[in-house]
C-alpha positions as CSV (number, residue, x, y, z in Angstrom):
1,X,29.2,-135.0,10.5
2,X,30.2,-134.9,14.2
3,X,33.9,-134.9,13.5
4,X,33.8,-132.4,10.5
5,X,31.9,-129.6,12.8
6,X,34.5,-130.6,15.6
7,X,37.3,-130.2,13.5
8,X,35.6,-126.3,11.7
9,X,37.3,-123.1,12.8
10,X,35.3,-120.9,15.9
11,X,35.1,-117.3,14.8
12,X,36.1,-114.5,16.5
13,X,34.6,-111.0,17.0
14,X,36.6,-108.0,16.6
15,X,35.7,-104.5,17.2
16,X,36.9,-101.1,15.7
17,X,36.5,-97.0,16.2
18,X,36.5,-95.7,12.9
19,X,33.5,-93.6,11.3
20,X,31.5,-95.2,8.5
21,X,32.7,-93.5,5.2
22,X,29.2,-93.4,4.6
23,X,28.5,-90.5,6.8
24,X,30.6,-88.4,5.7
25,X,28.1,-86.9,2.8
26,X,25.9,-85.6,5.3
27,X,28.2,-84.1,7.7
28,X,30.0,-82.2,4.5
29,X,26.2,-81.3,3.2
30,X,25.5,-80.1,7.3
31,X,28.6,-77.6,7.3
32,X,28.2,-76.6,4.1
33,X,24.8,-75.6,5.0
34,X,25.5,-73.8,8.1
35,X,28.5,-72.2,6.2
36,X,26.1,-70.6,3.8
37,X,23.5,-69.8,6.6
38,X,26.5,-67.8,8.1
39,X,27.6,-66.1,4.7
40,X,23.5,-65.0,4.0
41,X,23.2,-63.7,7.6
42,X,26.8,-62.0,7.1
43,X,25.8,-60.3,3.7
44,X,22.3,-59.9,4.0
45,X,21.2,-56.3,4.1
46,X,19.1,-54.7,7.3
47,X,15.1,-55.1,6.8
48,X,13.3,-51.6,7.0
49,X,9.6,-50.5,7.8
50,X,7.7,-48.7,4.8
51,X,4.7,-47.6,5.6
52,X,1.3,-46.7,2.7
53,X,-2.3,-45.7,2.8
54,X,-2.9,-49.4,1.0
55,X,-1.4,-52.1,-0.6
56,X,-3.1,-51.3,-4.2
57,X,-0.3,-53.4,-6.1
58,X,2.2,-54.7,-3.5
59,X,2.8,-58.2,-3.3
60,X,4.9,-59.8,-0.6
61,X,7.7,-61.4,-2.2
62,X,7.3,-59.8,-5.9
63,X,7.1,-56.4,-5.3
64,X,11.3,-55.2,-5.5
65,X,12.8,-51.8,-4.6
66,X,15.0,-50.4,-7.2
67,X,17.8,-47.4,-7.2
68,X,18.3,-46.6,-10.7
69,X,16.5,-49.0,-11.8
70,X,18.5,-51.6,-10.2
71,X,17.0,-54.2,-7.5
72,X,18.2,-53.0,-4.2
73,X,15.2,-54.7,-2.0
74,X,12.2,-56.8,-2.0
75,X,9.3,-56.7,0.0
76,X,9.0,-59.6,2.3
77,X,5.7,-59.0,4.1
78,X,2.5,-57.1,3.6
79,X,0.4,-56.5,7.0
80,X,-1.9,-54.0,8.7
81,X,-1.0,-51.4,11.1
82,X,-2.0,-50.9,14.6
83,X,-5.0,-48.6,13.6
84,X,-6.1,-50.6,10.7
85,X,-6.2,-47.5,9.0
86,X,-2.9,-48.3,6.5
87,X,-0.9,-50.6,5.9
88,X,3.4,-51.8,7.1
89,X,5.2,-53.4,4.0
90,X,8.7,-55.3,5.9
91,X,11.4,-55.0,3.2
92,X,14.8,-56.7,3.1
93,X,17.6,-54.1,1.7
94,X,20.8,-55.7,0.3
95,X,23.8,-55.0,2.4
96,X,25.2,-52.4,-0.5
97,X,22.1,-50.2,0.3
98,X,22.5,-50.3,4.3
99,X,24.3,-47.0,4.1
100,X,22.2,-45.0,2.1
101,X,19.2,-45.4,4.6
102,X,19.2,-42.2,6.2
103,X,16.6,-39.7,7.1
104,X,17.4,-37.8,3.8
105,X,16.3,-41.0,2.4
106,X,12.9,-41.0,0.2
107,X,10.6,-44.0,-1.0
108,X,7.7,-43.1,-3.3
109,X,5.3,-45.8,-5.3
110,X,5.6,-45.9,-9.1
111,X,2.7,-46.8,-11.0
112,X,0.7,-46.3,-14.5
113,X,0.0,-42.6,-14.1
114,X,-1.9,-39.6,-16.4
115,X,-1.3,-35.9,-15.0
116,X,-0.5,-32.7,-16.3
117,X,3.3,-33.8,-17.3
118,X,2.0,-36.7,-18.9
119,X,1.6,-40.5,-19.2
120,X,4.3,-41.8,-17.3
121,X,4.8,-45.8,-15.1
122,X,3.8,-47.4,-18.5
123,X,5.9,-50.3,-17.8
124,X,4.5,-51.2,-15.0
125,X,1.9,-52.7,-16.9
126,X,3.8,-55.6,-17.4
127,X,6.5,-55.8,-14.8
128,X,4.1,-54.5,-12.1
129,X,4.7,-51.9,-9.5
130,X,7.6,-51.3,-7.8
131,X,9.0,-49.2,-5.3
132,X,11.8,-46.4,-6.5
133,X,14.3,-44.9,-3.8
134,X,16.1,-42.0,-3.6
135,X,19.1,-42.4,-1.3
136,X,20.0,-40.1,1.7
137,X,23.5,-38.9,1.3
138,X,23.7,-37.2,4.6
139,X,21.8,-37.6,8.2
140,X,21.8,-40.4,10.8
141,X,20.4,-44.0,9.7
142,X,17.1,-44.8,9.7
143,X,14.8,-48.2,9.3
144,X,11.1,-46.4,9.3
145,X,9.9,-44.7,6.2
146,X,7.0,-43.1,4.7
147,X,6.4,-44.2,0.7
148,X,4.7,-41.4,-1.1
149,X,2.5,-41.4,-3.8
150,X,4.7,-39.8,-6.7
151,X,8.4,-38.8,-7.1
152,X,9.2,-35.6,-4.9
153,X,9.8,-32.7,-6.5
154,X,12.8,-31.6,-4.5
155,X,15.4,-34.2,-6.2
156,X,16.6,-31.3,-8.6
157,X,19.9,-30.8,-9.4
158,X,19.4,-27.2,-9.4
159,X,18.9,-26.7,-6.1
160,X,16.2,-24.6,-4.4
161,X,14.3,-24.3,-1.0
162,X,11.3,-25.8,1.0
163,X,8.9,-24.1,2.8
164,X,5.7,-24.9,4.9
165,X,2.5,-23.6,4.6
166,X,-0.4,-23.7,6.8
167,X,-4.1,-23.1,6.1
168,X,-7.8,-24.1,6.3
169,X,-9.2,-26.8,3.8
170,X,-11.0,-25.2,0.4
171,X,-12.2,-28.3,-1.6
172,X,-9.7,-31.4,-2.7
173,X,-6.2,-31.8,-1.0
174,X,-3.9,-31.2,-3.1
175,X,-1.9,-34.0,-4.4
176,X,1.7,-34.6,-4.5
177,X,3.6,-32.6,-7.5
178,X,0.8,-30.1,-7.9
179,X,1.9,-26.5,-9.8
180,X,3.6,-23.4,-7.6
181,X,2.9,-20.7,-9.5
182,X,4.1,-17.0,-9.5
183,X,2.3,-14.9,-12.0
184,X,1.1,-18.1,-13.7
185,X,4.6,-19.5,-14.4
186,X,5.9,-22.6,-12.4
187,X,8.4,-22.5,-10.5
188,X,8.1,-25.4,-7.9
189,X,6.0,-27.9,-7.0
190,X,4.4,-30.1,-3.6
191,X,6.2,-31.9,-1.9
192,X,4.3,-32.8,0.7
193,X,0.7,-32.9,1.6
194,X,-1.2,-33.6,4.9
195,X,-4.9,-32.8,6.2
196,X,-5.0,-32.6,10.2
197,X,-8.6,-33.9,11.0
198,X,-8.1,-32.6,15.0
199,X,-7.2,-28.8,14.1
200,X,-8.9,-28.4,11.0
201,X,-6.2,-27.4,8.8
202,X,-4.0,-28.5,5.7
203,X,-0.2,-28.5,5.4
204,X,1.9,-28.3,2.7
205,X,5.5,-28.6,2.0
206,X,6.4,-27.0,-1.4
207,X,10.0,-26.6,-2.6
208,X,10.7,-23.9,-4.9
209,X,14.0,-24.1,-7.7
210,X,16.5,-22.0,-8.1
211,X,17.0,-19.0,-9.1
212,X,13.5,-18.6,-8.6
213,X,13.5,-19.3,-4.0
214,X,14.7,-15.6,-4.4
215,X,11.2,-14.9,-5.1
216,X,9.8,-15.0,-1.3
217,X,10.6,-12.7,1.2
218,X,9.0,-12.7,4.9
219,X,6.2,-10.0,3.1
220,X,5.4,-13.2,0.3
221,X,1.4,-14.6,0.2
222,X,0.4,-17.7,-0.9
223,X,-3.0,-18.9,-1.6
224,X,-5.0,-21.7,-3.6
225,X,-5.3,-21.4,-7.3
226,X,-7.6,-23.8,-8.3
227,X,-10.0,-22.0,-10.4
228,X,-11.1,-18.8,-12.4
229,X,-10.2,-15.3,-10.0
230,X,-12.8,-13.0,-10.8
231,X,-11.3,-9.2,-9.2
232,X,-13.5,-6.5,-10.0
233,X,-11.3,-4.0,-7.6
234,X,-11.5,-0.4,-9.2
235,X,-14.5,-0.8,-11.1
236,X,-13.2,-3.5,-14.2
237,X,-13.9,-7.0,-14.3
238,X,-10.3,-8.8,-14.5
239,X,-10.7,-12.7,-14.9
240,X,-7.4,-14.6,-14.0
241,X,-6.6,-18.4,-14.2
242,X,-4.1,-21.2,-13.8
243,X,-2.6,-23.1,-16.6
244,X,-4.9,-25.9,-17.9
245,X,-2.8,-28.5,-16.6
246,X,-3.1,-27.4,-13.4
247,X,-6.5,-26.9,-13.4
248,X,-7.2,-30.8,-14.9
249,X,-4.7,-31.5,-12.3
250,X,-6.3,-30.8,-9.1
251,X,-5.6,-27.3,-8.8
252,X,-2.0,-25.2,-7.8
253,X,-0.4,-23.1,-5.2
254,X,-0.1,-19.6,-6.2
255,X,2.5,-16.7,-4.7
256,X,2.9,-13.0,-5.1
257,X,4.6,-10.2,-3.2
258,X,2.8,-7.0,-2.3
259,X,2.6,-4.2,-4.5
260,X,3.0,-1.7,-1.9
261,X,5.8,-2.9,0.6
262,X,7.7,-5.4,-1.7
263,X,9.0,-8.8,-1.0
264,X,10.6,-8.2,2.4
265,X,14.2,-9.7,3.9
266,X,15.0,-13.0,2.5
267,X,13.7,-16.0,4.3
268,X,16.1,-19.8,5.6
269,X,15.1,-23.0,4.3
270,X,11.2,-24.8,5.7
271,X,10.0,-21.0,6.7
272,X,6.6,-21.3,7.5
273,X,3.7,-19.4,5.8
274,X,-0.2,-18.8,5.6
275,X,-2.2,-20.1,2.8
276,X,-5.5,-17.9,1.9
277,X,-8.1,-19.8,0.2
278,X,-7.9,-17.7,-2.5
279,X,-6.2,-14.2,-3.6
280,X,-9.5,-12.2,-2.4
281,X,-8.8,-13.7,1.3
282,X,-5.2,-12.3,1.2
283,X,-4.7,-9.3,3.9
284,X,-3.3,-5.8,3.2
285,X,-0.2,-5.6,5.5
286,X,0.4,-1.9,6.5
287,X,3.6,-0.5,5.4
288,X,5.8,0.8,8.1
289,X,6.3,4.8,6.6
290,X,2.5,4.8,5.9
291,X,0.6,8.4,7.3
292,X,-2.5,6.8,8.8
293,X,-5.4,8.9,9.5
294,X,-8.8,8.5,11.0
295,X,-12.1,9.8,9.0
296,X,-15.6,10.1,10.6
297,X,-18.3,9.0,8.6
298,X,-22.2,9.7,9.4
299,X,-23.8,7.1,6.9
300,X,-22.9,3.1,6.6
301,X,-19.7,1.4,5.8
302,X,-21.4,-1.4,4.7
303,X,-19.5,-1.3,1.5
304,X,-16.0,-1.0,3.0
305,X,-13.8,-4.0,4.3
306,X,-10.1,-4.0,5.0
307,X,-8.2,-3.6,2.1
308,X,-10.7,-1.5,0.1
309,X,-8.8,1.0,-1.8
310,X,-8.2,5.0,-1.4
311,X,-8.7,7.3,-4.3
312,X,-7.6,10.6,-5.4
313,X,-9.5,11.7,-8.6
314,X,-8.8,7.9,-10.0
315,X,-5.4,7.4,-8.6
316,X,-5.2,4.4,-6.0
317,X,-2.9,6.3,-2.7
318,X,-3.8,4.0,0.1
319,X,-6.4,1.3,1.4
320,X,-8.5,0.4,4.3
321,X,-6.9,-0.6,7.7
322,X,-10.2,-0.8,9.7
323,X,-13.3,-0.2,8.8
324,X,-14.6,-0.2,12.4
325,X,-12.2,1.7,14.2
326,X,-13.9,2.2,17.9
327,X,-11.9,2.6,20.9
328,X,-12.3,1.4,24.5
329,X,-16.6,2.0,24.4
330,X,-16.9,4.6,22.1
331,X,-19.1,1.8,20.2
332,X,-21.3,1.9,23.0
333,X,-22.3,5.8,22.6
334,X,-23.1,4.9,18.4
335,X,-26.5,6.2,19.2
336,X,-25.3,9.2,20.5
337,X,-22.4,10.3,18.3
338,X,-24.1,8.6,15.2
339,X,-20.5,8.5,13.9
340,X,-18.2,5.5,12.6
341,X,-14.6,6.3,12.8
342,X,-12.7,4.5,10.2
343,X,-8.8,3.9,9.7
344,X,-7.1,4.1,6.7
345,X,-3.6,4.9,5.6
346,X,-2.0,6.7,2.6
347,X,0.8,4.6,1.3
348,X,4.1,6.9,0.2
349,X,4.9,3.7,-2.9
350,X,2.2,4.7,-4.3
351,X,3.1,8.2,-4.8
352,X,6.7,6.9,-6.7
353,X,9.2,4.7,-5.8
354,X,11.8,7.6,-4.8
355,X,9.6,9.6,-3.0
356,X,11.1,11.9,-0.1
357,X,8.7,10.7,3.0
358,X,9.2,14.1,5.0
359,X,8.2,16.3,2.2
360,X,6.0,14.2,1.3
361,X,4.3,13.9,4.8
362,X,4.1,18.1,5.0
363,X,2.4,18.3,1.3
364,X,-0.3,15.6,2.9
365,X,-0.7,17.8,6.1
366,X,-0.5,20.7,3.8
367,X,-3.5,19.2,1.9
368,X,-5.5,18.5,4.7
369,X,-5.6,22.1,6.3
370,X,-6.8,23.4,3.2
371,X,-9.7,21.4,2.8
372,X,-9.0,17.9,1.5
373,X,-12.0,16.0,3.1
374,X,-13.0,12.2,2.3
375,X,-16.1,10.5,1.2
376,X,-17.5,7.3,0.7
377,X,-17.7,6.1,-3.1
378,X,-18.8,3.5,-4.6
379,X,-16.3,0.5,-6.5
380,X,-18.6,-1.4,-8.0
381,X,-22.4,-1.1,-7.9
382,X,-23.0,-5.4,-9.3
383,X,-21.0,-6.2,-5.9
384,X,-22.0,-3.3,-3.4
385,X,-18.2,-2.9,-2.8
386,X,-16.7,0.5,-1.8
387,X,-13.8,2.9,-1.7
388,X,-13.1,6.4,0.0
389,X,-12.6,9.0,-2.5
390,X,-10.2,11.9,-1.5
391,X,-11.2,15.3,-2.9
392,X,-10.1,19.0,-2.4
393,X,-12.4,21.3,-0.2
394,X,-16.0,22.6,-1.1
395,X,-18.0,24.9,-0.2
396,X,-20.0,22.4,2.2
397,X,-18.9,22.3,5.6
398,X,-17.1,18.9,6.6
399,X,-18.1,16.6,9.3
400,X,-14.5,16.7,11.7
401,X,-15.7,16.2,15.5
402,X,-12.0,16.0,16.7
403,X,-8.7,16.9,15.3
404,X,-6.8,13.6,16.4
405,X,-8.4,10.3,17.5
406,X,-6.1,7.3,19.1
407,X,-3.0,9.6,18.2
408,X,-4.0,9.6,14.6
409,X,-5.0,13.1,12.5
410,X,-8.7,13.2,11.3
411,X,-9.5,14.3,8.1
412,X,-13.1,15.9,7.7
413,X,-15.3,14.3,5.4
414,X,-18.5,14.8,3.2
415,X,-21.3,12.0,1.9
416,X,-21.0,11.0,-1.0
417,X,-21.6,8.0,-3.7
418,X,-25.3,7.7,-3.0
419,X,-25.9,8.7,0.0
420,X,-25.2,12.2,-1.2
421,X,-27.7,11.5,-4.3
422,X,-30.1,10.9,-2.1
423,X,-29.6,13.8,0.0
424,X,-29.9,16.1,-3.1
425,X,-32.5,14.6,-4.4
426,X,-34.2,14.8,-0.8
427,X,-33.5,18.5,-0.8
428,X,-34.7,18.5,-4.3
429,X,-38.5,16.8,-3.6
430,X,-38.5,19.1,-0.5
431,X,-38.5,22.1,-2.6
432,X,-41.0,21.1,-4.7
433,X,-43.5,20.4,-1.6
434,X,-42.8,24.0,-0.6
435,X,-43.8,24.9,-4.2
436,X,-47.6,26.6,-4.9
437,X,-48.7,23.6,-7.1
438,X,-52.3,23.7,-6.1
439,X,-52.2,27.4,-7.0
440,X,-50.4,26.9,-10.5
441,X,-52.5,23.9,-10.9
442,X,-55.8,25.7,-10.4
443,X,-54.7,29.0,-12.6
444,X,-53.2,26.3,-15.4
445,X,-56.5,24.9,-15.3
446,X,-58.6,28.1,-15.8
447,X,-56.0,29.1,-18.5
448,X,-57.3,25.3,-20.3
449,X,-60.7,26.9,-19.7
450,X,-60.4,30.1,-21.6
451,X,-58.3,28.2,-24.2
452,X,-61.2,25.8,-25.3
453,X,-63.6,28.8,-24.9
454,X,-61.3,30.8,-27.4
455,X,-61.4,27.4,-29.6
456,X,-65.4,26.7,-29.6
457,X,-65.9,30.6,-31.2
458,X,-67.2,30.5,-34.3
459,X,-64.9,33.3,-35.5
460,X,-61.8,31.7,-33.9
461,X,-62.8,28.6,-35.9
462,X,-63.2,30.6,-39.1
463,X,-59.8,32.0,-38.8
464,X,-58.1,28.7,-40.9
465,X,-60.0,29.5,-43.8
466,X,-59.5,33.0,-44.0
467,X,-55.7,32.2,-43.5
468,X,-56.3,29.5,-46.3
469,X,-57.4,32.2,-49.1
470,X,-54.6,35.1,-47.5
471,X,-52.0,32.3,-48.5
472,X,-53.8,32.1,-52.5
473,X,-54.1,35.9,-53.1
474,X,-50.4,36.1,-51.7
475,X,-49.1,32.5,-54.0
476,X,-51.3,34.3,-57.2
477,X,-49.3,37.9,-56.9
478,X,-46.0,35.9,-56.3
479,X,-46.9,34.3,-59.9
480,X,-47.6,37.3,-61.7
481,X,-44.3,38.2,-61.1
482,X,-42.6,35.6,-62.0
483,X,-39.8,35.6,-64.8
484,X,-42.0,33.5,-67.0
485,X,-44.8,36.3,-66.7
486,X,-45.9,39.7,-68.9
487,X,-45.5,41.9,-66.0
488,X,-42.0,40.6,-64.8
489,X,-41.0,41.0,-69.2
490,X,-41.9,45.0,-68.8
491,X,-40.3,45.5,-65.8
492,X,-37.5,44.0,-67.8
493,X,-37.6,45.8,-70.8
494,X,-38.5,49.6,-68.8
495,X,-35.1,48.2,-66.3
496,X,-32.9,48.0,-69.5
497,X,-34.5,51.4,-71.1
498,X,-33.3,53.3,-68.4
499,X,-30.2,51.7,-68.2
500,X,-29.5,52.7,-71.8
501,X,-30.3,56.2,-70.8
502,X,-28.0,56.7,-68.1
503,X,-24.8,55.5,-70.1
504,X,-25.9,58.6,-72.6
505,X,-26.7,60.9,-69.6
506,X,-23.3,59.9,-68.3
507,X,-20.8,62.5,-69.9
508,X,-23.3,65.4,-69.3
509,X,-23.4,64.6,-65.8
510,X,-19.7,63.9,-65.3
511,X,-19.5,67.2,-67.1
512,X,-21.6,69.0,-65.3
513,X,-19.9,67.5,-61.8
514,X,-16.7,69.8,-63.0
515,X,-18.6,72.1,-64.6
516,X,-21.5,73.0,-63.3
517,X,-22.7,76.2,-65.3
518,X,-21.6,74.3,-68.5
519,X,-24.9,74.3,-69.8
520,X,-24.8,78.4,-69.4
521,X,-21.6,78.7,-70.7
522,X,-21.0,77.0,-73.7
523,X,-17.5,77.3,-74.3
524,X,-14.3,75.9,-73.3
525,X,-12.4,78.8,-71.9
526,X,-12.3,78.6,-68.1
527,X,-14.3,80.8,-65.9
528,X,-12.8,84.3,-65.1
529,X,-11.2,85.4,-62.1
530,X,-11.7,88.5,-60.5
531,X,-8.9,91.0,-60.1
532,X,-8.3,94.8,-58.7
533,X,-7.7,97.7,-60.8
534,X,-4.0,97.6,-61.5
């Protein structure tokens, strides 16, 4: 054994540099992996910022934003804000959509939905809500957003304009793709709706199609049509309201242009504009060529408010400016003076649309120097509202202290409506009390006296029966000659002798009418005439 392990062979150790082959898979897996970490990150789209009220329907991961209807994001993270008042969705846009993220860019929620234009987001039932976009084609880029709650309006091809409108809160906001209506006919819709809690106000931005943005001029109103308009403005009940769609949805914003002054100059894009609660609230604007004048009244003026109309025998020629028209402290000498000066202007549109405003201006002057005075009237007694009726001149004298106040003319005026009533019927009553009634009454009542005294005779009482047996001798004669009685036969018979008699009599008498001495003269021969010896 000793000799054969002398005699074996001693190893020798050898070393070498080369790589296992075995590592080679992992290296190759490494690289590959870094090479796609670098091609993601290189065609990876940015992540943007939407921010919502909630996250009704959102899920991070699930919910996908789509541009015509084609994935073009996903949301990657749901989380509060800083106010815990909303909510911050993170997004990841692919890289093909990093372009059209501008600040023309616009994000709205779309979701199972019933108003007035109908059931629409009914797929959305089954693949669950997404987010649609509508890409900005112009403007700088932008990676914070605002998702709204329905499809803006203003994506029409058509074109059109946005405006802003400004006004206090009267019920419900308005929601997002409620009506704009002009004379009950849509022509746009909102855009944009926000309540600011710190001022007290509500905001609107509305965007009108064209043709119909030619509609509004600087002199346009707006105001909230939400409901039935009940006018009862020159005495008739008129009862306006929305479409029924949008009164189920919400309500609408109405607009109309003055009757008087028009439309006004045309108006740039976002112009910004009051919105009345309603069409009641909306304020007469002056026009520029209307003759104001002043008119001193010496009863109330409870019944007239700006805008109250001006009447000429029926005709609507102006309205009220102010009915409260002091200046400096004349209000302080009411007491005194006892009169309210009130402003109110005759409009020349109402008159005809061509009307010449300097000869029209002289046949107003004209008008008032003979007479025409002004008077308080009512407009409808169920309300209490008023009116100042414009007559010509009477024979009472007009109440005119001054012939201009505040560089305006006065026109003299006269009560009327009630008040005037009541100041006939005052003068009436107060002509009675100067009547003699306790006189009358006392010789009326001694008339009464003598009356039942004539009554309670016993020959005044005996007069109906004497009357009674007048009224049978008088019916018995009328019957006795009657054509059924004797008498009325002879009288008859005696009628028809004579009758008989005078058609015999009747050539003797003609005779005798050219004859007369033919019963002398019997003959034929006519009568002689007298003649001188020859």
């Amino acid at each position: 054994m000793t000799d054969d392990t002398q005699n074996m062979p001693t190893a020798k150790k050898r070393y070498t540099k080369a790589v296992a082959t075995v590592w080679l898979v992992p290296l190759a897996a490494l690289a590959a992996g870094v090479w796609l970490l670098a091609s993601t990150i290189r065609e990876r789209g940015p992540e943007i910022t939407l921010a919502l009220p909630d996250a009704d329907g959102i899920q991070a991961g699930s919910t996908v934003i789509k541009l015509l209807n084609v994935d073009v994001g996903r949301v990657v993270r749901v989380s509060l804000n800083d106010t815990h008042n909303g909510v911050i969705l993170k997004a990841r846009m692919d890289k093909s959509a990093a372009k059209l993220l501008t600040d023309e860019t616009q994000f709205w929620l779309v979701k199972p939905r019933i108003d007035r234009k109908g059931v629409t987001g009914l797929g959305t039932l089954v693949s669950g809500y997404y987010i649609e976009m509508s890409p900005g084609k112009n403007g700088n880029a932008k990676r914070d957003f605002t998702v709204i709650d329905a499809m803006p309006s203003d994506l029409s091809t058509t074109g059109g304009k946005h405006f802003q409108l400004v006004g206090e809160p009267d019920g419900a906001l308005l929601s997002v793709g409620s009506s704009v209506l002009y004379r009950n006919i849509e022509v746009g819709e909102v855009a944009n709706a926000h309540f600011n809690p710190q001022e007290n106000t509500v905001s609107y931005r509305i965007f009108i199609k064209h043709p119909n943005d030619v509609l509004v001029g600087e002199n346009t109103q707006f105001w909230s049509a939400g409901g039935l308009n009940v006018d009862f403005s020159g005495g008739t009940l008129n009862v306006a309201a929305p479409p029924v769609g949008a009164i189920l949805s919400g309500g609408a914003i109405a607009f109309d242009n003055p009757q008087v002054i028009g439309k006004g100059a045309e108006v740039d894009e976002n112009k910004k504009f009051i919105l009345h609660k309603n069409a009641h609230a909306i304020e007469h604007k002056t026009p520029e060529n209307a003759l104001k004048l002043v008119a001193f009244f010496d009863q109330s003026v409870a019944s007239l408010q700006k805008g109250s109309p001006v009447v000429y025998k029926g005709i609507t020629v102006g309205y009220v400016e102010n009915p409260q028209f002091f200046h400096s402290k004349d209000k302080e000498k009411l007491f005194d003076n006892k009169n309210i000066p009130v402003l109110f202007y005759l409009s020349p549109e109402l008159f005809g649309e061509n009307t010449d405003i300097k000869e029209w201006q002289k046949s107003i002057e004209k008008s008032l120097n003979n007479g025409l005075t002004a008077s308080i009237g009512s407009n409808n007694l169920l309300l209490g509202t008023g009116q100042i009726e414009l007559s010509d001149a009477n024979k009472d004298k007009p109440l005119k202290p001054v012939n201009k106040y505040q560089d305006f003319l006065v026109i003299g005026t006269q009560k009327g409506g009630l008040d005037s009533m009541t100041q006939q019927l005052n003068a009436l009553l107060e002509k009675i009390n100067h009547l003699p009634l306790e006189k009358t009454v006392a010789e009326l009542n001694q008339t009464i006296a003598n009356l039942d005294k004539l009554l309670s005779n016993k020959d005044t009482q005996a007069l109906p029966q004497d009357i009674r047996n007048t009224l049978q001798e008088l019916q018995k004669t009328l019957n006795g000659i009657s054509p059924d009685a004797p008498v009325y036969r002879d009288i008859q018979q005696t009628l028809n002798k004579i009758n008989h008699t005078l058609d015999k009599a009747e050539p003797v008498l003609r005779r005798l009418d050219e004859k007369p001495n033919a019963l002398i003269f019997n003959d034929n021969r006519p009568d002689p005439l007298p003649k001188g010896k020859q």
